[in-house]
SERO-296654 format. One record per residue: residue in three letters; x, y, z of N, C-alpha, C, CB in turn. Coordinates in pm, whole numbers, m for minus. Each point is the difference from the previous one (the first is absolute). Glycine has a CB too. Layout:
SERO-296654
{nupa "ALA" {X Y Z} {X Y Z} {X Y Z} {X Y Z}},
...
//
This chain:
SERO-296654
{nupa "UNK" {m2490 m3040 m1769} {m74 4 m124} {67 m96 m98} {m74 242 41}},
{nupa "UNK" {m1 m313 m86} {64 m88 m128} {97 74 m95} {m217 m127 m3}},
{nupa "UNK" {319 82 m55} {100 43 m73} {68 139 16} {m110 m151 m130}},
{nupa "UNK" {102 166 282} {60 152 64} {130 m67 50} {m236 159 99}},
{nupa "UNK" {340 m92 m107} {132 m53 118} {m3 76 65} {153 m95 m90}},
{nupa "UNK" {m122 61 212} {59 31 98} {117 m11 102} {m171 4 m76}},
{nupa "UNK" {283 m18 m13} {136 19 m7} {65 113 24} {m30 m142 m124}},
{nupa "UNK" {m60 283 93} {93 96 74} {m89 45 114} {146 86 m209}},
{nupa "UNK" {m185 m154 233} {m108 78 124} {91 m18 131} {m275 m78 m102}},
{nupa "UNK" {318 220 149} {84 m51 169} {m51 m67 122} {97 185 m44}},
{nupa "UNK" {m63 m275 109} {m17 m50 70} {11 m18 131} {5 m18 m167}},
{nupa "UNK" {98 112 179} {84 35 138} {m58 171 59} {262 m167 m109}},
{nupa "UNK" {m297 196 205} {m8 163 0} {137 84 m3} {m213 m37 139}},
{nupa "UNK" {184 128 m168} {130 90 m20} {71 42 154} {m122 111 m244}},
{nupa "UNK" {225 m114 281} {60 77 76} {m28 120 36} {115 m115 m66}},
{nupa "UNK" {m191 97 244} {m21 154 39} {72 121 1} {m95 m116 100}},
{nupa "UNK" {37 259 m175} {63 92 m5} {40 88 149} {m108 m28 m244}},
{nupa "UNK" {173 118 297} {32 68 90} {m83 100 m39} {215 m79 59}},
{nupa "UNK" {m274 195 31} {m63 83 5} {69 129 m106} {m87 m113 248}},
{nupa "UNK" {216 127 m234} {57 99 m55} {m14 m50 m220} {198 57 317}},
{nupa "UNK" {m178 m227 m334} {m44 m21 m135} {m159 41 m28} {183 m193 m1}},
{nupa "UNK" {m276 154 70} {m62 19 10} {m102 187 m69} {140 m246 169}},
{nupa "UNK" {m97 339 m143} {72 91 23} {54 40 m120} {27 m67 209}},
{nupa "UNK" {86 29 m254} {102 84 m79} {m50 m104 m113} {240 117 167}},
{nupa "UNK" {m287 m224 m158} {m15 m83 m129} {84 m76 m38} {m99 138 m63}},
{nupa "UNK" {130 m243 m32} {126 m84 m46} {113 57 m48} {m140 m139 m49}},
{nupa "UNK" {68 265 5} {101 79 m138} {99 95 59} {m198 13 m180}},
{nupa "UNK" {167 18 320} {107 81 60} {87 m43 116} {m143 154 m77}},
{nupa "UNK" {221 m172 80} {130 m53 153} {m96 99 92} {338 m27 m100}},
{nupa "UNK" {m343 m31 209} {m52 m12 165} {130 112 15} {m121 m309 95}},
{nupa "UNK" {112 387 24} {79 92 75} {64 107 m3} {m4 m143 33}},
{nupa "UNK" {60 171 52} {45 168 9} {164 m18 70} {m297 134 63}},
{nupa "UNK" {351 m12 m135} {129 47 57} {m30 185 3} {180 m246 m118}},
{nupa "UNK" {m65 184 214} {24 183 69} {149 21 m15} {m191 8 220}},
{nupa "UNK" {235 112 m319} {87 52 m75} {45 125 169} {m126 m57 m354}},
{nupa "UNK" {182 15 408} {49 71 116} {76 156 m69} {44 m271 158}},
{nupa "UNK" {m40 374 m165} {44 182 m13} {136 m29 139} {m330 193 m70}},
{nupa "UNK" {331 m37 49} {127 30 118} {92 m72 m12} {m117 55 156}},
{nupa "UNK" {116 m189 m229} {102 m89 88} {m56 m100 104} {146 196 m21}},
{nupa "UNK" {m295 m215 24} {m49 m45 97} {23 41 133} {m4 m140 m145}},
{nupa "UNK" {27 254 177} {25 21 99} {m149 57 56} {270 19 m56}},
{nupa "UNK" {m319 m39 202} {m102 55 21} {m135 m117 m76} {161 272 18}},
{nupa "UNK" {m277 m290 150} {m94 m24 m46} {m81 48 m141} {40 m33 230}},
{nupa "UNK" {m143 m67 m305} {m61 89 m16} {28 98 m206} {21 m25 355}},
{nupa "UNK" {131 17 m373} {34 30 m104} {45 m78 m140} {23 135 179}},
{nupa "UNK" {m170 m107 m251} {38 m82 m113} {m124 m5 m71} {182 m135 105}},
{nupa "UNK" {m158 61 m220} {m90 m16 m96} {m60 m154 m34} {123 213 m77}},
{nupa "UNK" {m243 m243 99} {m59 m128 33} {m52 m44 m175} {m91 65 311}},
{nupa "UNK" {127 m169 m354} {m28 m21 m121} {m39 m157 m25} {153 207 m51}},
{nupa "UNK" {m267 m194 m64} {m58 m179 m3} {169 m23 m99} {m395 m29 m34}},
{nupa "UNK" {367 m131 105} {126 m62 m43} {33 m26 m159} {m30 m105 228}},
{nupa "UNK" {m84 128 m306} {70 4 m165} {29 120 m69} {m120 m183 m36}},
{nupa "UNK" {135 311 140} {13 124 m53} {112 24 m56} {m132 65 136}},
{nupa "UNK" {165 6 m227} {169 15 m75} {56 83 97} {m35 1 m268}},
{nupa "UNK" {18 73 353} {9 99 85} {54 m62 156} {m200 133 m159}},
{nupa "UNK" {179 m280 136} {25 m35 127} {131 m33 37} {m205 m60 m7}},
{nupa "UNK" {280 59 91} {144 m12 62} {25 m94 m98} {2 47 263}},
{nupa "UNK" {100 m149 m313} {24 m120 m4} {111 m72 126} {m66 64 m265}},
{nupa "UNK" {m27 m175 264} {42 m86 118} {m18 24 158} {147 m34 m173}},
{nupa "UNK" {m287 129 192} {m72 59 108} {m26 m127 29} {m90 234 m45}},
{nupa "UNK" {71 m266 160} {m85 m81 50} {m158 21 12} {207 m37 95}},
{nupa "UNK" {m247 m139 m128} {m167 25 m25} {m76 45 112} {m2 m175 m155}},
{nupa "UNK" {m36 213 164} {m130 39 143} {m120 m68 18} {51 215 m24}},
{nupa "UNK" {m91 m263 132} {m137 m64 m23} {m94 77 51} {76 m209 4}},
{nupa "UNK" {m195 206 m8} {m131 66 24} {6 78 117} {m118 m173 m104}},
{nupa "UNK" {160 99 225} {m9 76 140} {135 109 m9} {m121 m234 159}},
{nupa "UNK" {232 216 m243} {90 69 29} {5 93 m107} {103 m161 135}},
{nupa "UNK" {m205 148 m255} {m6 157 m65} {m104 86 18} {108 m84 m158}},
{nupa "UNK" {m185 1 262} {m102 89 64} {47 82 103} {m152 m153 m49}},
{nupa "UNK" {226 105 91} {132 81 108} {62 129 m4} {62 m193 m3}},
{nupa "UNK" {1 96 m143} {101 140 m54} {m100 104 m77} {241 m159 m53}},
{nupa "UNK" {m349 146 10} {m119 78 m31} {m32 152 68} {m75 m243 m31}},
{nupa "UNK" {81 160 158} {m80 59 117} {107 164 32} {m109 m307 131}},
{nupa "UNK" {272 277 m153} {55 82 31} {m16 144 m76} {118 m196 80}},
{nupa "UNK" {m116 312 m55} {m17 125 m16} {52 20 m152} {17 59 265}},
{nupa "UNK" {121 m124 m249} {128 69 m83} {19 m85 m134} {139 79 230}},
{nupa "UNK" {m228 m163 m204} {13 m114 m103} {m149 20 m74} {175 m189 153}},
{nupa "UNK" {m125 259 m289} {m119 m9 m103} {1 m108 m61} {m6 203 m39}},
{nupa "UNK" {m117 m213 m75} {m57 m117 m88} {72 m8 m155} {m245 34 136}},
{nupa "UNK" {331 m90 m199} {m35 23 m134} {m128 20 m66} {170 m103 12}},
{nupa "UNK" {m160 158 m103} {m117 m49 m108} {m22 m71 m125} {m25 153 90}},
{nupa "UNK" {182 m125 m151} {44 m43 m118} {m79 m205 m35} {279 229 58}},
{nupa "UNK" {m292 m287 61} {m83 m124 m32} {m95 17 131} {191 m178 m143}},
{nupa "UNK" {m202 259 197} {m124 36 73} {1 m110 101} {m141 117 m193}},
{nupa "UNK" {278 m66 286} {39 m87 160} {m141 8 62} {278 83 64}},
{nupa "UNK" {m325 29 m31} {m128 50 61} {m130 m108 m47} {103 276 m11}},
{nupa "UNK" {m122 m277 m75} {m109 m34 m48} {35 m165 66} {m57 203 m241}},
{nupa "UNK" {142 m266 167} {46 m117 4} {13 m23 219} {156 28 m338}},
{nupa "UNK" {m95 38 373} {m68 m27 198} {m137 11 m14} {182 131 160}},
//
């Protein structure tokens, strides 16, 4: 259009998102940790939490999709709720 710029218009496409951004949105960190009980001793025991929870271990290791669907699956291992681990799988 005459006397329009188009100087900020992007030009490049954006960088594909992963299924899990996708998902959780920009505004929240991707993933899950599992806060191991007992001592970790024993399958199965612990508490599975999305990774920006205040509640979560510090310095757990991150989990990816197939492996907190895993630790999910076990009996002994409940969900937080406090940022809603559950919802967020």
């Amino acid at each position: 259009m005459p006397g329009v710029s188009y100087d900020d218009v992007p030009t490049s496409r954006p960088p594909p998102t992963t299924t899990e951004q996708q998902i959780l949105g920009e505004r929240r960190p991707s993933g899950w940790v599992l806060q191991k009980l007992d001592g970790g001793r024993g399958p199965g025991r612990g508490v599975f939490h999305a990774v920006d929870c205040e509640d979560a271990p510090a310095g757990a290791p991150k989990l990816t999709l197939g492996q907190a669907l895993d630790a999910a699956e076990h009996p002994g291992t409940r969900l937080c709720s406090l940022r809603g681990a559950a919802q967020v799988l």
